[in-house]
C-alpha positions as CSV (number, residue, x, y, z in Angstrom):
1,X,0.0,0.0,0.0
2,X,2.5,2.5,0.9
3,X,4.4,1.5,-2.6
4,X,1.2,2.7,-3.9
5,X,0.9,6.0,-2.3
6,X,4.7,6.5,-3.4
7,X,3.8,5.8,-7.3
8,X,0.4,8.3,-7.1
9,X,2.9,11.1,-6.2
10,X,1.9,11.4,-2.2
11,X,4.8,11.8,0.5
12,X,5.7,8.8,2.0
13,X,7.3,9.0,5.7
14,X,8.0,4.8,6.2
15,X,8.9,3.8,9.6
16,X,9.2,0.4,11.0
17,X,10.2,-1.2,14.1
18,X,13.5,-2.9,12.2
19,X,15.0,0.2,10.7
20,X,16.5,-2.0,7.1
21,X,13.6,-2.5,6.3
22,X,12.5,1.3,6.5
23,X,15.8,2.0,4.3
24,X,15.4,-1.1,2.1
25,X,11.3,0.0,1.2
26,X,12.8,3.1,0.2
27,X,15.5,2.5,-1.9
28,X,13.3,0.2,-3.6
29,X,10.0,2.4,-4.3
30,X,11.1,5.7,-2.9
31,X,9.9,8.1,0.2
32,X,11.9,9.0,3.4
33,X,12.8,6.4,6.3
34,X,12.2,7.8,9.7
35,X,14.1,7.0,12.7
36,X,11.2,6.9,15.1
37,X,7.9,7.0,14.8
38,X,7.2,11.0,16.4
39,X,9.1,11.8,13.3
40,X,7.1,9.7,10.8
41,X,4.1,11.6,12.5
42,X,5.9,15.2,11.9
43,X,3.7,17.4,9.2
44,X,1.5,15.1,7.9
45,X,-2.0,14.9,7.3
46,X,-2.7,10.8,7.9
47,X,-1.4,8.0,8.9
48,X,-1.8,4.3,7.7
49,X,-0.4,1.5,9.8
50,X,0.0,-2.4,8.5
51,X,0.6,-4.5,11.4
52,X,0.6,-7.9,12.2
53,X,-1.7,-7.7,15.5
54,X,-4.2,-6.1,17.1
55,X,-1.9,-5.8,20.3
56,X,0.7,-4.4,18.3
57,X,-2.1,-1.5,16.4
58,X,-3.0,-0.5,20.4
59,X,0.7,-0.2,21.0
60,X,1.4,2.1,18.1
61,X,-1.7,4.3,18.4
62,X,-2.0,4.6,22.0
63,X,1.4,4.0,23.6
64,X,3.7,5.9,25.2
65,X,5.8,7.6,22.0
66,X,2.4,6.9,19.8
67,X,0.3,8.3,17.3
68,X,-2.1,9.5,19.7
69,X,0.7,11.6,21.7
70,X,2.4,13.0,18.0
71,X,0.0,12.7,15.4
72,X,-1.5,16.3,14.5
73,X,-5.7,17.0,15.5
74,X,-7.3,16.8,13.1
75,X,-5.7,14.3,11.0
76,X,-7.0,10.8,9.5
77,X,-5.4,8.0,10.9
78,X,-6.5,4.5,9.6
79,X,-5.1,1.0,11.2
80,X,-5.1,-2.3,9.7
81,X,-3.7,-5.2,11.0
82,X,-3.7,-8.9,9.7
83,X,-6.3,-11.4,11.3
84,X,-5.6,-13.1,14.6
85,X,-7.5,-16.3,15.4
86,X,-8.9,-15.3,18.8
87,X,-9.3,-11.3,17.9
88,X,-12.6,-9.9,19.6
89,X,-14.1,-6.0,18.0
């Protein structure tokens, strides 16, 4: 998804919890690696995360460092994460 963004001309700020793979997504499709995530979160209008868990979207979003404490009001943020076996909504 965030290859797509890339091709459709948007600004891509990639960070990931195992930094070569921040730096190896973009010298493959292009955008800007991070270092953490409050500076993936700096100017910019939304935010899409891709993680494998529901434990790990809470983390991101609402722990300490998180979207919630850096992301701007105001801005879209959308979450997806891949299916767990005993997830609940």
């Amino acid at each position: 998804m965030a290859a797509r963004f890339v091709s459709c001309g948007f600004r891509v700020q990639v960070h990931d919890s195992r930094e070569a793979a921040a730096v190896a997504f973009v010298d493959h499709y292009g955008g800007t690696a991070a270092k953490s995530l409050p500076d993936a979160l700096h100017e910019v209008d939304a935010v899409v995360t891709m993680l494998p868990t529901g434990a790990d979207v809470r983390k991101v979003m609402l722990g300490a460092d998180g979207v919630a404490e850096h992301f701007s009001r105001g801005g879209i943020a959308i979450a997806r994460h891949g299916l767990e076996q005993d997830a609940s909504c």
